[in-house]
C-alpha positions in Angstrom: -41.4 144.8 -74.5 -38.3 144.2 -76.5 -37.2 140.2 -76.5 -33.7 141.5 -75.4 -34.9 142.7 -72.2 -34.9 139.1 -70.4 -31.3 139.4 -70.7 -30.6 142.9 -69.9 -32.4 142.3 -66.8 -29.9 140.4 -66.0 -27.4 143.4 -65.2 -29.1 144.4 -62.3 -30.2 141.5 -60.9 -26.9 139.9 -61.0 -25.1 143.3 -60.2 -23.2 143.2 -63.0 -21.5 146.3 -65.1 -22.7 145.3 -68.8 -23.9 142.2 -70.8 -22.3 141.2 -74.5 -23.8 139.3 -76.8 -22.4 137.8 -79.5 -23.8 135.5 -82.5 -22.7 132.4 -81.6 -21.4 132.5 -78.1 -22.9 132.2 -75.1 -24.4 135.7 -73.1 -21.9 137.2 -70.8 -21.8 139.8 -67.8 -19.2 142.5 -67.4 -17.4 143.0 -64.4 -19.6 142.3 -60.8 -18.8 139.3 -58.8 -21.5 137.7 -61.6 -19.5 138.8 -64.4 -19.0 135.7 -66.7 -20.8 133.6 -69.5 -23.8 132.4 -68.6 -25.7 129.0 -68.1 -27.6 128.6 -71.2 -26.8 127.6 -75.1 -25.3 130.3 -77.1 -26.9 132.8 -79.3 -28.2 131.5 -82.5 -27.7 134.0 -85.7 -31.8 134.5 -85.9 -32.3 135.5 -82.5 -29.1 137.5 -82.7 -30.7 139.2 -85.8 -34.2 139.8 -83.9 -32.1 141.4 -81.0 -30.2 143.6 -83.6 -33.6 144.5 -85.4 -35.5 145.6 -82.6 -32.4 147.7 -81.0 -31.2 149.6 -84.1 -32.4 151.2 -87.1 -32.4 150.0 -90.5 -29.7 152.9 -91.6 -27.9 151.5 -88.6 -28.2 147.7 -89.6 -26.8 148.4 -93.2 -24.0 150.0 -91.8 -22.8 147.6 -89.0 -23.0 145.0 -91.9 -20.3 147.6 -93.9 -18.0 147.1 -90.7 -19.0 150.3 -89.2 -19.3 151.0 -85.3 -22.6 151.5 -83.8 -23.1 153.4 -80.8 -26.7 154.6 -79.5 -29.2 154.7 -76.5 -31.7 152.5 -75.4 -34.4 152.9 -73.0 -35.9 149.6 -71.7 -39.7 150.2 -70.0 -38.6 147.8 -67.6 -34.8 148.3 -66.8 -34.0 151.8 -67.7 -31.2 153.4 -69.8 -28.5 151.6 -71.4 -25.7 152.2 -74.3 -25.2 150.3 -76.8 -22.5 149.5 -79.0 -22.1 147.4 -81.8 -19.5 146.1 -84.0 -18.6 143.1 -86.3 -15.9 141.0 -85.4 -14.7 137.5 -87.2 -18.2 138.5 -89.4 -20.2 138.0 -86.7 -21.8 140.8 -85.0 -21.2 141.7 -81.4 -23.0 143.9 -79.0 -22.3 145.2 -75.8 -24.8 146.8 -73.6 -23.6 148.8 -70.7 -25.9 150.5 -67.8 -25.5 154.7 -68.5 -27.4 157.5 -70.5 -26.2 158.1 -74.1 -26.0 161.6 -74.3 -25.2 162.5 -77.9 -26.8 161.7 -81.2 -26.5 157.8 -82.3 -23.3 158.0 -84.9 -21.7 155.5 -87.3 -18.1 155.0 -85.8 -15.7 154.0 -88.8 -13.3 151.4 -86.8 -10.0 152.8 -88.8 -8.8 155.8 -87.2 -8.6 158.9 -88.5 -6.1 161.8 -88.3 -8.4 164.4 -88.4 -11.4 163.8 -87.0 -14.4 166.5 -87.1 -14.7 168.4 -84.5 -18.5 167.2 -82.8 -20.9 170.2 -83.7 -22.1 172.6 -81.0 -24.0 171.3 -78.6 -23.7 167.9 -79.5 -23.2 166.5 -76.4 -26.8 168.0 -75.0 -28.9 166.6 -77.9 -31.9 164.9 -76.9 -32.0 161.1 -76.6 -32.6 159.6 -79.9 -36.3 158.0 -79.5 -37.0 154.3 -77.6 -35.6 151.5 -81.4 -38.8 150.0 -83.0 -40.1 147.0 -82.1 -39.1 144.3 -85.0 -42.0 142.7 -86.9 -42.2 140.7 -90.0 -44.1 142.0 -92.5 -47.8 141.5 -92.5 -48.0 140.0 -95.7 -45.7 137.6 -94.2 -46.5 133.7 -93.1 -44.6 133.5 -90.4 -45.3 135.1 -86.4 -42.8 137.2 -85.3 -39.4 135.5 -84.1 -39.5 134.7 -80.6 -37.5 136.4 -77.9 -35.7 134.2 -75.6 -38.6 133.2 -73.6 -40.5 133.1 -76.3 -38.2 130.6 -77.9 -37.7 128.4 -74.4 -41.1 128.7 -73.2 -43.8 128.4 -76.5 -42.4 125.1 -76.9 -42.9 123.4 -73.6 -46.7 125.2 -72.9 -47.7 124.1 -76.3 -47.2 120.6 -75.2 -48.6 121.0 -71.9 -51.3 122.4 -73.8 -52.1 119.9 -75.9 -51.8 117.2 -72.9 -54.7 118.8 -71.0 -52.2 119.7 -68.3 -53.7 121.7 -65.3 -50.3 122.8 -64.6 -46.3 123.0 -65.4 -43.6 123.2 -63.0 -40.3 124.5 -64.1 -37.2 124.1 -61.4 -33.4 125.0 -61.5 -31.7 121.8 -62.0 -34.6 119.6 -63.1 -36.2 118.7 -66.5 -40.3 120.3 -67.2 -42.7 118.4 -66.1 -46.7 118.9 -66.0 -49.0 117.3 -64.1 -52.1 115.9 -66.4 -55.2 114.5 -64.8 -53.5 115.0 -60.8 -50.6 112.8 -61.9 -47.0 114.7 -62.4 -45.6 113.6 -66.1 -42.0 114.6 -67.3 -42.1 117.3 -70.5 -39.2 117.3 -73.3 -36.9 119.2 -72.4 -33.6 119.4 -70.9 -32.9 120.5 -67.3 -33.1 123.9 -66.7 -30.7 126.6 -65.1 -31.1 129.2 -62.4 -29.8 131.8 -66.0 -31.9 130.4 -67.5 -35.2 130.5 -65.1 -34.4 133.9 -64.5 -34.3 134.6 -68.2 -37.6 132.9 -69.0 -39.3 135.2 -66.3 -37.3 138.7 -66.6 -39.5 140.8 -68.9 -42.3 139.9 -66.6 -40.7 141.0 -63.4 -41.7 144.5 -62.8 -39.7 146.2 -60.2 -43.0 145.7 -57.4 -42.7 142.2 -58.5 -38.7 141.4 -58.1 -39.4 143.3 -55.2 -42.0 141.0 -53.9 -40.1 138.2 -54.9 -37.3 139.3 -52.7 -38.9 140.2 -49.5 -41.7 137.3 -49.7 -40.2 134.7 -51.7 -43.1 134.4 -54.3 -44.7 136.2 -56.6 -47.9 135.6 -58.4 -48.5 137.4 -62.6 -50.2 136.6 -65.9 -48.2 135.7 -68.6 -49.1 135.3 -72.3 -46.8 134.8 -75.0 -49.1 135.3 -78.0 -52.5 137.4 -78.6 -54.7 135.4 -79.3 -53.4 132.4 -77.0 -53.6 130.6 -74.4 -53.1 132.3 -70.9 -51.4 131.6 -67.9 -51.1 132.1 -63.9 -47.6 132.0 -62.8 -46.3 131.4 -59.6 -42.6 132.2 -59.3 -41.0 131.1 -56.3 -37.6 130.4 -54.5 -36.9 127.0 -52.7 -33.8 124.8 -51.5 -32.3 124.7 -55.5 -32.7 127.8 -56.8 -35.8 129.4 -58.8 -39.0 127.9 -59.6 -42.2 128.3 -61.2 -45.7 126.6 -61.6 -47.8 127.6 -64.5 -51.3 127.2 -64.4 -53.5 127.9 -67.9 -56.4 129.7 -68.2 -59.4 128.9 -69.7 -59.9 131.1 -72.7 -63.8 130.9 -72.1 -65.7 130.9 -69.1 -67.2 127.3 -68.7 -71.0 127.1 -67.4 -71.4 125.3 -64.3 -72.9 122.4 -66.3 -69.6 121.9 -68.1 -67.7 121.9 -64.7 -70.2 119.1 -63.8 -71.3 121.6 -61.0 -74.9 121.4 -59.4 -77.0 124.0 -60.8 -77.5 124.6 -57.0 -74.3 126.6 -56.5 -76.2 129.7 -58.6 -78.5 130.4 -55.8 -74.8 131.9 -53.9 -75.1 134.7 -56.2 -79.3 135.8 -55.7 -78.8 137.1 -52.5 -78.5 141.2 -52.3 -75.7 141.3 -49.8 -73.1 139.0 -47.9 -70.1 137.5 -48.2 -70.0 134.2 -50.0 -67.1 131.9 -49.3 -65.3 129.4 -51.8 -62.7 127.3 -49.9 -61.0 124.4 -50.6 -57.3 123.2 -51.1 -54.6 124.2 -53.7 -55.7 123.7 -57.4 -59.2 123.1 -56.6 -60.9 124.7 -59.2 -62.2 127.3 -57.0 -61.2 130.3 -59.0 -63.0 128.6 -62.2 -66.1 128.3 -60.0 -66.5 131.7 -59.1 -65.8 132.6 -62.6 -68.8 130.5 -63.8 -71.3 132.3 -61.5 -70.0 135.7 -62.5 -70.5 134.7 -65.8 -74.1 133.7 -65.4 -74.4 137.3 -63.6 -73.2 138.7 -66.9 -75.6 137.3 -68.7 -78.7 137.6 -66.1 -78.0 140.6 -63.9 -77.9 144.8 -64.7 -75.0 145.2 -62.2 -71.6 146.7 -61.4 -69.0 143.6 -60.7 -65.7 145.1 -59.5 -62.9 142.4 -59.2 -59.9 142.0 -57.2 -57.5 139.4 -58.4 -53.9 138.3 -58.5 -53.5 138.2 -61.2 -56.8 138.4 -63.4 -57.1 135.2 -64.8 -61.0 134.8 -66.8 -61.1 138.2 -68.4 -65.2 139.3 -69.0 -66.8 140.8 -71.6 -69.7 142.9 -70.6 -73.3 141.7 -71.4 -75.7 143.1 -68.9 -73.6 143.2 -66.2 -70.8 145.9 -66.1 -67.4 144.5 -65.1 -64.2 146.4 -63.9 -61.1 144.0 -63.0 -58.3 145.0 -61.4 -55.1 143.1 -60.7 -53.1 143.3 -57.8 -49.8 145.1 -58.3 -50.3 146.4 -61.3 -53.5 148.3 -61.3 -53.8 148.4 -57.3 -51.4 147.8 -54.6 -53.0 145.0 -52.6 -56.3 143.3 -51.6 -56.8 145.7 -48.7 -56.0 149.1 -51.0 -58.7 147.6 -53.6 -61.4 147.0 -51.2 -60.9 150.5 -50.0 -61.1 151.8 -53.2 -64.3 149.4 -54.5 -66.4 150.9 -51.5 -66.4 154.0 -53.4 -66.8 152.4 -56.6 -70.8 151.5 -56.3 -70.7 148.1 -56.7 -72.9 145.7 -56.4 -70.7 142.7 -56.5 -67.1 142.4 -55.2 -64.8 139.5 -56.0 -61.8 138.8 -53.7 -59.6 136.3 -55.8 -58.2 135.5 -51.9 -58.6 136.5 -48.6 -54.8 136.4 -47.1 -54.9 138.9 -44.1 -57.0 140.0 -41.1 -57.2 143.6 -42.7 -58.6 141.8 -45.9 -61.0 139.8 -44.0 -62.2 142.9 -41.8 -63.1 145.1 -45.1 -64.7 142.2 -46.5 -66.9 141.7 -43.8 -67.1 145.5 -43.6 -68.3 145.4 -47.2 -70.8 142.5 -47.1 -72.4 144.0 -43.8 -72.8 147.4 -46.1 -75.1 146.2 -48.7 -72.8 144.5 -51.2 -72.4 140.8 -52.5 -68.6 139.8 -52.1 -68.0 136.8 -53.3 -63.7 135.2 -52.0 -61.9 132.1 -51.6 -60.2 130.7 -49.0 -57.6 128.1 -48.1 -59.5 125.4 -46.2 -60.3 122.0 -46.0 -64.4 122.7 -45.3 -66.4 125.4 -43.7 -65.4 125.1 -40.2 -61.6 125.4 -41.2 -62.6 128.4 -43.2 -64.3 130.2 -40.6 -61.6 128.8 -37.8 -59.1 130.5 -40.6 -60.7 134.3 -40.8 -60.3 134.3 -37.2 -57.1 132.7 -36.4 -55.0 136.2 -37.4 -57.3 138.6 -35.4 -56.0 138.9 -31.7 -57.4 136.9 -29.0 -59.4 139.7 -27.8 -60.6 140.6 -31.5 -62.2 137.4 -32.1 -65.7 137.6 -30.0 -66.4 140.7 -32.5 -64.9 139.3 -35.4 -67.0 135.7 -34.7 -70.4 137.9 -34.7 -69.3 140.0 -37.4 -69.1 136.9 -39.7 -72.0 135.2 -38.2 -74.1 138.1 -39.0 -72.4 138.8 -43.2 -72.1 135.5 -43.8 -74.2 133.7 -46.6 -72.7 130.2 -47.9 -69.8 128.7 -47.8 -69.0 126.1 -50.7 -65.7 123.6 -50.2 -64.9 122.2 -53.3 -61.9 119.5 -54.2 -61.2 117.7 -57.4 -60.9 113.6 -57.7 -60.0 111.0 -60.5 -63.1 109.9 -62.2 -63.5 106.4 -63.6 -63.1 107.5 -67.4 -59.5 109.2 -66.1 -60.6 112.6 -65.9 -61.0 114.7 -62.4 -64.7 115.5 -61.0 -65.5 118.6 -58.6 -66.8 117.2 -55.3 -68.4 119.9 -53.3 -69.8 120.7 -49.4 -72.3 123.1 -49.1 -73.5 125.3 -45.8 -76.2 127.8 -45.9 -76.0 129.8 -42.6 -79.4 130.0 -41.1 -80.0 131.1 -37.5 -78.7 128.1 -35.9 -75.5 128.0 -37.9 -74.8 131.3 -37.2 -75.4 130.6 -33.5 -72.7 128.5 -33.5 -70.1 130.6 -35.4 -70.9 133.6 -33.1 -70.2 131.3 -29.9 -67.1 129.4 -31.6 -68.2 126.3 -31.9 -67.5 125.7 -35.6 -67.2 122.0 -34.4 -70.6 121.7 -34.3 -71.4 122.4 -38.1 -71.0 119.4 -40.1 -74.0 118.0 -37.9 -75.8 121.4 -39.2 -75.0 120.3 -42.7 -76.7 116.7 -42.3 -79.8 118.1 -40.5 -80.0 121.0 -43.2 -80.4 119.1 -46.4 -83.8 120.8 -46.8 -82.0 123.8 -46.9 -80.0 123.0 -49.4 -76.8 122.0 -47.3 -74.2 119.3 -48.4 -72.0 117.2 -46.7 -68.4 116.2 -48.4 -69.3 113.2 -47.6 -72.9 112.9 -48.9 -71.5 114.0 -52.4 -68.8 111.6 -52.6 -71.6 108.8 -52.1 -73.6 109.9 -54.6 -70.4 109.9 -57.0 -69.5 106.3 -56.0 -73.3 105.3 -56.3 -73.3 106.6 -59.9 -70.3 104.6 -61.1 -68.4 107.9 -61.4 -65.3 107.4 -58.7 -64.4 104.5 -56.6 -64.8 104.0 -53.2 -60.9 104.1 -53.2 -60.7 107.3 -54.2 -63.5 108.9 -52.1 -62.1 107.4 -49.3 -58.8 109.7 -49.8 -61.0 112.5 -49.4 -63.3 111.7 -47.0 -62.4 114.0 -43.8 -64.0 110.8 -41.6 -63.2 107.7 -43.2 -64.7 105.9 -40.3 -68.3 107.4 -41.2 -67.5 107.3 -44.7 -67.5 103.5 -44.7 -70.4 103.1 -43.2 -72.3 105.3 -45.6 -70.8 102.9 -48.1 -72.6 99.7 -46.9 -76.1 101.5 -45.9 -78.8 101.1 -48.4 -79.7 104.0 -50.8 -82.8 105.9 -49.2 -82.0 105.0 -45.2 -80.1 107.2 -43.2 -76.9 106.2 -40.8 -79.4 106.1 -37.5 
């Protein structure tokens, strides 16, 4: 995609009639109740040059410079048709880029008048569309990347640094300065506040028409951006609120870590040796529950002969086959939603499913559909621990749904694994996890609602390999590796949390 296309975006999403850009002056819409300069610096002569470059050819460069009018087409994969025309003015150059088909061939317009000009030759006017301007690169024997684009240029700079901070995220807003958030604390990034133009700018050549679409009707849209191949990757949230535009950018690990190096219990591989079910990852916001489900894919991938079929939005930890074969499809660009995919992945003969997120009772019925018809699906949900997950799956059936939808999980469901993430001692961030098997008893209680009941299940099944939250914090705390502070501020009982504190190691709380 051209680097010009984050600002010609910009036509119809501010309604506008054209857009001129000038080497040194600030971007500007034609006519529209946008029309206007926009918020953000004005064009440097390189990036001007890069626009220039990828728009028209080399033949049409050299003459522009000789103070000849350019006029051709251009055909942007993600905006449409456009004319362009180009001229110098006051030795700089000066394009304007107007919404329309260019229907003749791309000529050099002499700016001096003529009295005689040549008649056009037959059938001029019908000639097909000059082919889509190359895409400018240096040279390859050249040092130097590429010039950046405009969100090359405004974003490379602040997710290097966030980068190189360790930052599990970056949150960009209209009116505010970058910041990041390293180690669960939010920290500023340099950088000066940012503009809705220029938000919108950063973004464009990212926003598919489904995803301005989405981000009209719902408010939010989720993508995966990456500026450079190889480089890091990133999950973008882009979302409207009380100012304006915003967006939180998460990165990606470029390998899949082993459970080990999430300082994960080996136990968490025996989610994936059953043959069929649906395995649950819950947890709040920024959890790490993504990257856990990851790991245990990738230990299928080096362990299992299997089809994995993903569903994620958008597909963060990309897999290379080993023995396991992997197809990954992202939501809204190679499928339309969770539900659509899981139609489709029943006739796909996997063995493994991922759902990167359960959001809908029609997503949660095919899951359940798909676990009770011999395949492993493995999901994440939005919860606080296993009863809030399970109270969650069936809070958007109808009243008179839920008996059915209760016994349906009882009878799919496998584990359920809630993980959160708390500051360590050395001033890092641990993974602190609950686990529940569903035996017969468990699922007892699911099937009759009384989800209440199952963090006294998760005490009494230890044997089985269940966890409690707060078992796992105490073993953290008893291991020097987080304070009893900060367990505390997880803890879902702090009352019973406190007394595990000041009981012995080895005697239980009766």
């Amino acid at each position: 995609m051209a680097a010009v296309d984050s600002l010609v975006g910009l036509i119809d999403l501010r309604k506008a009639d054209g857009l001129v850009l000038e080497a040194g002056r600030v971007p500007a819409l034609l006519g529209g109740a946008s029309g206007g300069a926009l918020t953000m610096p004005p064009l440097d002569a390189g990036l001007m040059t890069v626009f220039l470059e990828e728009l028209l050819t080399a033949e049409e460069n050299l003459a522009l410079a000789a103070g000849q009018i350019v006029e051709r087409g251009y055909e942007s994969a993600a905006n449409g048709q456009f004319v362009i025309k180009a001229r110098m003015e006051s030795g700089r150059a000066k394009m304007t880029i107007r919404r329309g088909v260019f229907r003749g061939p791309a000529p050099l317009l002499d700016p001096s008048p003529s009295p005689h000009p040549a008649a056009p030759p037959a059938g001029a006017y019908e000639a097909p569309r000059p082919p889509p301007p190359r895409a400018y690169h240096l040279p390859s024997s050249a040092a130097a990347p590429p010039a950046p684009g405009v969100a090359g240029a405004l974003l490379r700079p602040l997710l290097s640094q966030a980068v190189a901070h360790d930052a599990s995220d970056v949150f960009l807003s209209a009116g505010r300065a970058p910041t990041m958030k390293v180690r669960g604390q939010v920290e500023p990034l340099s950088g000066a506040k940012l503009t809705e133009d220029r938000l919108v700018a950063l973004f464009e050549e990212w926003l598919s028409p489904a995803r301005r679409a989405q981000l009209d009707a719902e408010g939010s849209v989720d993508f995966g951006l990456q500026l450079d191949d190889p480089g890091p990757r990133f999950r973008v949230n882009l979302f409207r609120h009380l100012q304006g535009l915003g967006a939180a950018l998460r990165p990606i690990r470029d390998r899949v870590p082993e459970l080990a190096q999430l300082a994960l219990p080996r136990t968490l591989l025996r989610l994936i040796t059953v043959p069929h079910g649906l395995v649950l990852m819950t947890g709040p916001t920024g959890s790490g529950k993504s990257t856990t489900l990851a790991a245990l894919l990738a230990h299928v991938n080096g362990t299992r002969a299997c089809h994995v079929v993903t569903l994620e939005d958008p597909i963060e930890h990309r897999f290379t086959p080993d023995r396991a074969l992997f197809h990954q499809r992202e939501i809204g660009t190679h499928v339309a939603n969770f539900s659509t995919g899981l139609r489709a992945a029943l006739r796909e003969s996997p063995d493994i499913i991922l759902v990167g997120e359960m959001r809908d009772p029609e997503t949660i019925g095919l899951a359940l559909t798909a676990a009770e018809t011999g395949h492993l699906v493995l999901s994440t949900l939005h919860a606080g621990s296993a009863a809030g997950a399970i109270e969650r799956m069936t809070s958007g059936f109808a009243e008179s749904q839920r008996p059915a939808v209760r016994a349906q999980i009882a009878s799919c469901l496998r584990f359920v694994v809630t993980q959160h993430l708390v500051a360590s001692t050395d001033g890092q961030r641990l993974p602190v996890v609950e686990q529940l098997t569903v035996n017969h008893a468990v699922a007892a209680q699911i099937r009759d609602g009384r989800t209440h009941l199952l963090a006294t299940q998760m005490e009494l099944g230890s044997e089985e390999g269940m966890l409690t939250l707060e078992a796992s914090l105490l073993d953290l705390v008893r291991q020097g590796r987080i304070t009893a502070k900060t367990a505390l501020t997880v803890a879902p009982n702090r009352e019973t949390f406190e007394a595990l504190l000041v009981t012995p190691p080895g005697r239980g709380r009766g």
